[in-house]
C-alpha positions as CSV (number, residue, x, y, z in Angstrom):
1,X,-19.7,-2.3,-17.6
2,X,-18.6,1.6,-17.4
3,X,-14.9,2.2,-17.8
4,X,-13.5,2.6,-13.5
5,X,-16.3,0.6,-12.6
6,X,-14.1,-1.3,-10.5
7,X,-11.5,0.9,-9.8
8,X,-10.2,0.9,-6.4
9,X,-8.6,2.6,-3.8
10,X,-5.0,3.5,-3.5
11,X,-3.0,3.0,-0.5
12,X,0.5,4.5,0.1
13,X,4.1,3.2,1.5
14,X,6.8,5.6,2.0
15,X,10.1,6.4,4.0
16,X,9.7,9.5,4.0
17,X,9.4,10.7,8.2
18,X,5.4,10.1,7.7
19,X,3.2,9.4,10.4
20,X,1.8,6.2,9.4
21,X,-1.7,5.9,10.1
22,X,-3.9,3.1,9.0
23,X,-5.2,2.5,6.8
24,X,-2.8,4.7,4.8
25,X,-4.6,6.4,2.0
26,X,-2.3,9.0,1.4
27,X,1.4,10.0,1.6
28,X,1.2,12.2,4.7
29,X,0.2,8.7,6.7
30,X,1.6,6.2,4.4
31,X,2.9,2.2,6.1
32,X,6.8,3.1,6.7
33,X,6.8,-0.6,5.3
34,X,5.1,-1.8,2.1
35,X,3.3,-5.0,3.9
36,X,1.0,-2.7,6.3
37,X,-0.2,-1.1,2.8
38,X,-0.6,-4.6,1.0
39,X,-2.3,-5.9,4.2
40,X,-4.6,-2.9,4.2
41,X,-5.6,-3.3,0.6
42,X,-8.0,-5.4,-1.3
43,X,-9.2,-6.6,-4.3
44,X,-8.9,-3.9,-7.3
45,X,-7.1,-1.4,-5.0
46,X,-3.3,-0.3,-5.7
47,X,-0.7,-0.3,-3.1
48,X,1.7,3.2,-4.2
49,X,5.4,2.3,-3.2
50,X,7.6,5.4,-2.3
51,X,11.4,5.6,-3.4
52,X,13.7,4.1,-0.9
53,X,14.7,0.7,0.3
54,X,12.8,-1.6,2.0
55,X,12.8,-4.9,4.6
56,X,10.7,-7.7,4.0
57,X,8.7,-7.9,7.5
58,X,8.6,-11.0,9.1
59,X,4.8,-11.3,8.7
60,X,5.4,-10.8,4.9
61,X,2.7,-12.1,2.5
62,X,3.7,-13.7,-1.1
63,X,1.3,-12.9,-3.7
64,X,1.3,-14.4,-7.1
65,X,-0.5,-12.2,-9.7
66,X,-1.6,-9.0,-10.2
């Protein structure tokens, strides 16, 4: 296997005034909420979390791993 060979794609939440815009690849249209991000993602991608605080949506999905 090549080093990156299965490197994915980053996705963005912020609070940050944005204009959130699916499927929120970078900061300018980051999810104002980190679930939209985690929900647009998929295996080997990373979900980028902004400063700031945060509610747990009521659609939230638990993950257990990496």
């Amino acid at each position: 296997m090549f080093p990156g060979a299965f490197a994915g794609a980053d996705y963005y939440a912020a609070q940050n005034g944005q204009m959130p815009a699916a499927p929120y690849i970078s900061w300018e249209t980051a999810a104002s909420n980190i679930q939209d991000a985690v929900n647009a993602a998929s295996t080997n991608d990373t979900v980028r979390v902004g400063a700031g605080r945060y509610r747990v949506p009521t659609n939230a999905v638990w993950w257990v791993g990496t």
